[in-house]
Every structure is written in C-alpha cells, then in structure tokens.
N, C-alpha and C positions, 0 to 999 in steps of 0.2 A: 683855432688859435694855436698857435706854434710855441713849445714851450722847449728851453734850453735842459738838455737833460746832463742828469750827475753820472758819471760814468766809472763804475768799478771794475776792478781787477776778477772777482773773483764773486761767484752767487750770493756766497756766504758773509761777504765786505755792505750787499746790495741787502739783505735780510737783518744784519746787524744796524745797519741805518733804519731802516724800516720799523724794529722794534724800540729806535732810541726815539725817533719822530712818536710813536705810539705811547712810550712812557713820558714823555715832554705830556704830550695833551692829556694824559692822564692825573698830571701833577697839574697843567692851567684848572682842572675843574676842580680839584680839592680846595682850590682858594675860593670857591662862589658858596654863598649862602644857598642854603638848598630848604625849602618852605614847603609844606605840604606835598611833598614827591618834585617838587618843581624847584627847575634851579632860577633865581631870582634873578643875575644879570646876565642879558644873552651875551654880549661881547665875547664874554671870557669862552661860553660856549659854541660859540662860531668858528673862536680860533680854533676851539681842541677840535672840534670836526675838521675843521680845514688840515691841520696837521696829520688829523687819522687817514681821513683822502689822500695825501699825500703817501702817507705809510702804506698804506695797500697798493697805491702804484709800483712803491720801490719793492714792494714785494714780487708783484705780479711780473717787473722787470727782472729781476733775479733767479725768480723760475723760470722763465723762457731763456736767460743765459744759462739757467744747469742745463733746459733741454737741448743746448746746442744754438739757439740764435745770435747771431754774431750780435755784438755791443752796435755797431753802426745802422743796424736794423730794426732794434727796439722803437717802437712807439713813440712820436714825437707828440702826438696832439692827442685828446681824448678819443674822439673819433677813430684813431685804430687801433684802440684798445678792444 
C-alpha cells in the first residue's frame, strides 16, 4: 500500500514532527483509566500506537535525508522501509 508522504525541507523540520506525533500520543494515553497495570479502553491506545508508528517513520525519513537521500526517494510504502 502506497502511502502519500509529508515532505520537509530540512532532517531537523522531519525530527521536530516526529517528536510532536510522539508527544500527541503521549497526552491520548494520559486520558485512559489505567487498572491493575492495564489500560482499560483500548481505542484511545490504538490511536497512541498508531501515532507512535507514525513518529518513528518520520524519524527514520529524516535520517536518511541527513544521510544524503534525496526527499523523492524516501520510502513510500512499508515494505521499503
């Protein structure tokens, strides 16, 4: 599956998103009740994983543009990651 990628200027613009995606899902799980070590509504924690997944991508994309990979060559799908 083909996924439309965000495209920045600069590694540092790709790292700054990456850690705002990571403190977003950080703040979804503070709202769940959390019971015996266990968080009580998965919803909210599906999203924050899904946002963390996210965050690691735009990370991994930003290192490979410090190391020189042109932006039009980054990773479009999972699979070449």
């Amino acid at each position: 599956m083909k996924m439309k990628k965000i495209v920045f200027e600069t590694p540092q613009e790709y790292y700054k998103e990456a850690v705002r995606y990571y403190r977003n899902a950080k703040e979804e799980l503070k709202h769940v009740e959390v019971k015996y070590d266990y968080y009580q509504d998965l919803k909210p924690v599906r999203k924050a994983c899904g946002m963390c997944y996210l965050s690691v991508l735009l990370a991994i994309d930003g290192y490979l543009v410090h190391k020189g990979l042109d932006k039009d060559k980054l990773p479009t799908s999972i699979d070449e990651y």
